[in-house]
C-alpha positions in Angstrom: -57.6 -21.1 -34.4 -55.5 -22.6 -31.4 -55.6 -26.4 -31.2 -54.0 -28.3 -27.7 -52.5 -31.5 -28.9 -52.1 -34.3 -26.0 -49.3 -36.6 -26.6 -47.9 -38.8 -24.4 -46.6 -42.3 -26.1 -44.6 -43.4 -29.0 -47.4 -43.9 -31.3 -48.9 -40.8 -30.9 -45.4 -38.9 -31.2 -45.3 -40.6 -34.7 -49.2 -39.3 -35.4 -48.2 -36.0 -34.5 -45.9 -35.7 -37.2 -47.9 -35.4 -39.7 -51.0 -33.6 -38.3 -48.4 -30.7 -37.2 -47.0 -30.2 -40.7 -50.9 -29.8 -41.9 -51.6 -27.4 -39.3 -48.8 -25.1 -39.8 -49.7 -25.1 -43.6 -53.4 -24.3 -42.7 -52.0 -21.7 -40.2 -53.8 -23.3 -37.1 -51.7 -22.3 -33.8 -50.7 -25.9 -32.0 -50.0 -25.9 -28.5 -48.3 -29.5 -27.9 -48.4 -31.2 -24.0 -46.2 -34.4 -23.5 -48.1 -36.0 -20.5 -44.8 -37.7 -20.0 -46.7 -41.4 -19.6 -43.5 -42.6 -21.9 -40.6 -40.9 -20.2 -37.9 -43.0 -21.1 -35.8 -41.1 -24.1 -35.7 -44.3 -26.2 -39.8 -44.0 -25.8 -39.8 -40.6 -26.1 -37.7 -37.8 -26.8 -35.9 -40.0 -30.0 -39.1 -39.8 -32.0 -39.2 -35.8 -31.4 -35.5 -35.4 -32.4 -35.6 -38.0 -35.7 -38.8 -36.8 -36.4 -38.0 -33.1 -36.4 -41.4 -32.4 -33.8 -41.1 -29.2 -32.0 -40.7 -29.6 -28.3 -43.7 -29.6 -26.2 -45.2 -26.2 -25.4 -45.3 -28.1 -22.2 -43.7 -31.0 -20.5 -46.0 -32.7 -17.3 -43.6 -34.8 -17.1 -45.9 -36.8 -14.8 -44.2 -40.3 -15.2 -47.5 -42.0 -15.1 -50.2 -43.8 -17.1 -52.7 -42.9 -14.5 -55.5 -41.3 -16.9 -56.6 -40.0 -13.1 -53.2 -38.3 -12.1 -52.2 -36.7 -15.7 -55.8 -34.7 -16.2 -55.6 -32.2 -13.6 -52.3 -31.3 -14.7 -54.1 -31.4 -18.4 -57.0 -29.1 -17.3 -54.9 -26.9 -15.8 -52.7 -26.4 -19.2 -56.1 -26.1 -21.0 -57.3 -23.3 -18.4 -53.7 -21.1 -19.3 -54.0 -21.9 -23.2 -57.5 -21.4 -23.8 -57.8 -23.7 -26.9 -60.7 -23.7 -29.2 -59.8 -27.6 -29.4 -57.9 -30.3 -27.3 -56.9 -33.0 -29.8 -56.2 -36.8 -28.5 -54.9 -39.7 -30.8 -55.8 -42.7 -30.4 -56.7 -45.1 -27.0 -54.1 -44.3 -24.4 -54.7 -43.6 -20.8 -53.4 -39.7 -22.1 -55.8 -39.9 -24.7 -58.7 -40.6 -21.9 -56.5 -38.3 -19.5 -57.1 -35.2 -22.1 -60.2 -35.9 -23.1 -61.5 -35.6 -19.8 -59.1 -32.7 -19.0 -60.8 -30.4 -22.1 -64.0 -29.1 -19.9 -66.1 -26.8 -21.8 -63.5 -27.0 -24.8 -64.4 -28.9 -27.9 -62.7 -32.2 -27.9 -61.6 -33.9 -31.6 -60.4 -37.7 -31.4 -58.1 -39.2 -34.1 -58.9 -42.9 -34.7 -62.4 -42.5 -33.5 -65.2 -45.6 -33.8 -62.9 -48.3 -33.7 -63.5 -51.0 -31.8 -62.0 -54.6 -30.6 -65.3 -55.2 -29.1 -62.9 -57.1 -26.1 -64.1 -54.8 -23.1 -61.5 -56.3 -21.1 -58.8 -54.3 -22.7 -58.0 -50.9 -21.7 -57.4 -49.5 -25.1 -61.0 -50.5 -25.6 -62.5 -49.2 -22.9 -60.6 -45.5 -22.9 -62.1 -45.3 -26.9 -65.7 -45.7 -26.1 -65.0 -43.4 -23.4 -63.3 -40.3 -25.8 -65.6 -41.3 -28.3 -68.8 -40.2 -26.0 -66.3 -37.0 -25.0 -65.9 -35.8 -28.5 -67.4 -33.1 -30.2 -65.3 -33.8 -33.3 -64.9 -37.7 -34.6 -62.0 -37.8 -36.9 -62.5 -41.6 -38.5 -59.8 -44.0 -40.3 -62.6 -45.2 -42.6 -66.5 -45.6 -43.5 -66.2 -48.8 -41.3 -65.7 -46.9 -37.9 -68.1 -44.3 -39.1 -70.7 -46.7 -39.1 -70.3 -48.3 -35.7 -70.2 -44.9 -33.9 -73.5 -44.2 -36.0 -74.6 -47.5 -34.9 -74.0 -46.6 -31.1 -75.9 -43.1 -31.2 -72.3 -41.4 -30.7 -73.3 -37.2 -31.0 -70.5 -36.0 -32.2 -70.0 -34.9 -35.6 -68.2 -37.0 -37.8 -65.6 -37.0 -40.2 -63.6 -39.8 -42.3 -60.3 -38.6 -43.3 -58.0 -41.7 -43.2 -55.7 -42.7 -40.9 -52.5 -40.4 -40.0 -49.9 -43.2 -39.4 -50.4 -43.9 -43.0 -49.0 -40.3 -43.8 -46.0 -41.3 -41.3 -45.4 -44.2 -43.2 -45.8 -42.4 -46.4 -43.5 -39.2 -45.4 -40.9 -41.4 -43.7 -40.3 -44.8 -45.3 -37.9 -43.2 -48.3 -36.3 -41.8 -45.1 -35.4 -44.9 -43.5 -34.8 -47.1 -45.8 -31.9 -44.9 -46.9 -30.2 -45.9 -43.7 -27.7 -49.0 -43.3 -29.6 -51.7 -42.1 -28.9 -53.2 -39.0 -29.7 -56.6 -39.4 -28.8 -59.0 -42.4 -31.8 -61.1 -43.2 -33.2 -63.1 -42.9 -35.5 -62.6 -39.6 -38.8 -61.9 -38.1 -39.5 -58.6 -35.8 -41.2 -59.7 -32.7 -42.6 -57.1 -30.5 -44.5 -57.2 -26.9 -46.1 -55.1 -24.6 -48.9 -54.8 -23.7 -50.6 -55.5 -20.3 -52.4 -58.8 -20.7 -49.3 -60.0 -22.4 -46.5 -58.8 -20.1 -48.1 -60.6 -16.7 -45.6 -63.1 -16.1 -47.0 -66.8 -16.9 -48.4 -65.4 -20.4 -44.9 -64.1 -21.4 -43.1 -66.8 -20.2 -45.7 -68.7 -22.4 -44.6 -66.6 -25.5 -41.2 -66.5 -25.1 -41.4 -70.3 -24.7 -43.4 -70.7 -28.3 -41.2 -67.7 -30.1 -38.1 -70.8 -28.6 -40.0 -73.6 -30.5 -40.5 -71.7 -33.9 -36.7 -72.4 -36.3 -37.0 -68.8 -37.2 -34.2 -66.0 -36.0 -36.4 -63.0 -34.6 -35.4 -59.8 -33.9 -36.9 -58.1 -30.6 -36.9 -54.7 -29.6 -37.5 -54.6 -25.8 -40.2 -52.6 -24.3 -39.5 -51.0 -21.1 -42.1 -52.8 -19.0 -41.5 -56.2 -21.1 -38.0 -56.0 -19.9 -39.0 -55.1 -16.4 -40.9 -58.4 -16.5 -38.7 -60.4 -18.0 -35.5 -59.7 -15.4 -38.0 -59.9 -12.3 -39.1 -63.0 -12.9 -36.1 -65.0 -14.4 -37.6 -65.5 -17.9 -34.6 -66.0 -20.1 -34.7 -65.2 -23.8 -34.4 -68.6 -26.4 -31.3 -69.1 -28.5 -33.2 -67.5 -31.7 -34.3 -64.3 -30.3 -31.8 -61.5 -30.5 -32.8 -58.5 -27.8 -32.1 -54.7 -28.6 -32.9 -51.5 -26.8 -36.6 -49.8 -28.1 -35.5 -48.1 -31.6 -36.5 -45.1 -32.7 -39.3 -44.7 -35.5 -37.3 -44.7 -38.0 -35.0 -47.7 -37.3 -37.8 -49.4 -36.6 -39.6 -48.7 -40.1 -36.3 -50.1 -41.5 -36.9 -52.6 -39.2 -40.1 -53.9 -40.4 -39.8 -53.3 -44.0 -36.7 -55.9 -44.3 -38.6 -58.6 -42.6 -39.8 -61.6 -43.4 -42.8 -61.6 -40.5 -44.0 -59.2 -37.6 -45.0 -61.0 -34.4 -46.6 -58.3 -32.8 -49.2 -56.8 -29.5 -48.8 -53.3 -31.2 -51.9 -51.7 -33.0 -49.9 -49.5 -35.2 -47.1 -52.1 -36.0 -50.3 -53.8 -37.8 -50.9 -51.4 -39.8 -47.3 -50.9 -40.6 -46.4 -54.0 -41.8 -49.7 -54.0 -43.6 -48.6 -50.6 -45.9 -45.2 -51.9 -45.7 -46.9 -55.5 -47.0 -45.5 -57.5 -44.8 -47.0 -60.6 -43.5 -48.1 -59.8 -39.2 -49.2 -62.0 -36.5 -50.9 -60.5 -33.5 -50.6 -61.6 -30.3 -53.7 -61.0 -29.1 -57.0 -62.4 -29.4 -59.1 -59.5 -30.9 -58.0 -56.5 -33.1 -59.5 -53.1 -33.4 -57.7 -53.2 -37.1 -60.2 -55.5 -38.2 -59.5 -55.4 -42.2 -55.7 -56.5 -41.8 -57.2 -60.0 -40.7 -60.3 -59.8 -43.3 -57.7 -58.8 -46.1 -55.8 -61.9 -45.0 -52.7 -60.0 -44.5 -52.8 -60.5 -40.4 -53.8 -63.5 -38.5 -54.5 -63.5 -34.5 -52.6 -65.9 -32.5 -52.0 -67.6 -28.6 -48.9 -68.9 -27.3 -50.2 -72.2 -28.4 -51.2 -71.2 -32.1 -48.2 -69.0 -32.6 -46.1 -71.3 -34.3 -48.6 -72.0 -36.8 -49.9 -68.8 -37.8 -46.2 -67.7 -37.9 -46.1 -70.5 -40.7 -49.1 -69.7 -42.5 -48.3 -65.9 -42.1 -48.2 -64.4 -45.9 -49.2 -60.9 -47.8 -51.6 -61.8 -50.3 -51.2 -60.2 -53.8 -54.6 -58.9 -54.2 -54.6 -56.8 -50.8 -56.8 -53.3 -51.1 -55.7 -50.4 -50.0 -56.7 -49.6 -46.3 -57.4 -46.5 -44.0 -56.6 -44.0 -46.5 -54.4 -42.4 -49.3 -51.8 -41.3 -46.9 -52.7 -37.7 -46.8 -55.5 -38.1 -43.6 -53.9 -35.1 -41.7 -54.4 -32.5 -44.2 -58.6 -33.2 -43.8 -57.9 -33.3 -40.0 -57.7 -29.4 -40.1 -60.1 -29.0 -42.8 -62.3 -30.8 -40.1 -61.7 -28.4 -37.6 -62.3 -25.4 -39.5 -66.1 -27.2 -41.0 
C-alpha cells in the first residue's frame, strides 16, 4: 500500500511523527509532500530535524497558504505517485489544498468530525469541507463520530484517538530531559491566528496580557510579529518575547508552566495531557471536552485577566482523545 501524506504546518509536522513510525511497522510505503505553507526553518524544518521525520519525498515549496495555489502543485504529485491514499491532518488550508488535490484517489482525514460550530473561522470551514472529501474518517473520539453521523457525512468511519497524544506520549520523557530555559515561575502565552493577529484585537491582548501581575513567556509567531512591528504595538514590561521554538522546547515549555494563554488548538490539548491549566483566546473551541472537563476556559481581551485567575486543572480530569497509541489504528484503518 502507498499512502501520500500532506504536511505543511507545525502541527501537522508533529502529527506526522507518529503516524510515520506506525506505517513503517505495518509496512505501508509513505510518500511525504511539504506544501511549504510554513516555510520559515523555525516553523518548519526544526520539527523534521528534532523529530527525526524523513525529508519530504517532495518539497512544493509554494510559500503560500493559498488552499487554491498549493493543489495543483498537489494533484500533480498525486498524478506521478499514484497513491492508493492521500492523507491530510487536521483543518489547514494544506489540509483543504490536498484534499482537493487527491481526484479519483481515496482521501483519509485525521481529526475528522470536529467542529467549533463558529463558520466564521477558516479552520472550521476547510473541516466540513475535507470531511465531505473523505472516503476514510479517522475520529479523535465517539463525540466527533457522532456529529459527522449526525450530518449524513458518507465516508466510513473510524475512532482511533487522537495522534498528538502519541507525540506527547513519545516525546515528553524526551524534553523534559533538556535544561530548561526558563526559571519559574511564568505563563506561556501564545498567538496567531487570523482573527487575533488583525491589529486592534492584538493590540487589545497585548494591552490585557500588560494588566495581568503575571511574568509570561511568548514565543512569537511569524505573522504575530509581522503585526506587531507594522503597527507599533510594543510588548508590556511582563511579557518576555523569543523566537518560535521547536517541538520539543516548547513541550518543555508548557509542562513547567503555571498557565497556557493560548489561540492554538493543539497547545490545548497539550497542556490538557500535560495537565496544565489553558485559557483560549478565542471565543469557540473545536476541543470541546477541555472546557466541559473544566481544565480550559474561553476568554476576550476583556475577560482575560479573569479567566487567567480562575484558570486551574481539576483533579478529577478524565482521560481525553485516546490512550496515546491513535496512529497504530490509523493504518489498521487503511488496510479495513
Amino acid at each position: 500500500m502507498r499512502v501520500l501524506s500532506v504536511v505543511g504546518n507545525r502541527p501537522q509536522f508533529v502529527k506526522s511523527a507518529p503516524v510515520t513510525v506506525a506505517f513503517r511497522e505495518a509496512g505501508i510505503d509513505e510518500v511525504v509532500v511539504h506544501t511549504g505553507q510554513h516555510w520559515d526553518a523555525a516553523m518548519s524544518q526544526v520539527f523534521f530535524d528534532e523529530l527525526a521525520i524523513p525529508e519530504p519525498a517532495h518539497r512544493l515549496d509554494l510559500r503560500t497558504a493559498d488552499a487554491g495555489r498549493m493543489a495543483p502543485a498537489i494533484a500533480e504529485v498525486v498524478e506521478r505517485e499514484h497513491p492508493d491514499w492521500v492523507l491530510v491532518y487536521g483543518d489547514t488550508n494544506s489540509t483543504l489544498a490536498g484534499a482537493r488535490a487527491a481526484g479519483d484517489v481515496r482521501v483519509a482525514h485525521v481529526e475528522a468530525g470536529l467542529r467549533s460550530f463558529d463558520p466564521s473561522m477558516p479552520e472550521e470551514r476547510n473541516r466540513v469541507e475535507v470531511d465531505r472529501i473523505a472516503a476514510l474518517l479517522l475520529c479523535p473520539d465517539d463525540r466527533s463520530a457522532a456529529q459527522l453521523a449526525s450530518e449524513g457525512i458518507a465516508g466510513r468511519r473510524a475512532v482511533v484517538g487522537d495522534v498528538m497524544a502519541d507525540a506527547t506520549r513519545l516525546f515528553t520523557p524526551i524534553a523534559l530531559r533538556r535544561t530548561a530555559a526558563y526559571d519559574r515561575p511564568y505563563t506561556v502565552l501564545t498567538i496567531h491566528r487570523e482573527a487575533n493577529t488583525e491589529p486592534e484585537r492584538l493590540r487589545a491582548i497585548v494591552d490585557a496580557v500588560g494588566g495581568i501581575p503575571r511574568r509570561f513567556v511568548f514565543p512569537v509567531h511569524p505573522r504575530t510579529r509581522h503585526t506587531l512591528a507594522a503597527h507599533g504595538i510594543a510588548l508590556p514590561a511582563n511579557v518576555e518575547p523569543s523566537a518560535p521554538l521547536g517541538y520539543l522546547e516548547m513541550l518543555a515549555l508548557v509542562a513547567g508552566a503555571e498557565t497556557v494563554v493560548t489561540d492554538s488548538g493543539g497547545l490545548q490539548k497539550e497542556a490538557y495531557w500535560l495537565e496544565v491549566p489553558c485559557v483560549t483566546l478565542r471565543p469557540t473551541t473545536e476541543w470541546v471536552d477541555t472546557v466541559a472537563a473544566g481544565a480550559n476556559e474561553l476568554a476576550s481581551p476583556h475577560t482575560l485577566a479573569a479567566a487567567v485567575e480562575r484558570a486551574g486543572f481539576p483533579a478529577d480530569a478524565p482521560r481525553l482523545y485516546g490512550d496515546g497509541h491513535a496512529a497504530g489504528r490509523v493504518a489498521t484503518a487503511l488496510y479495513a
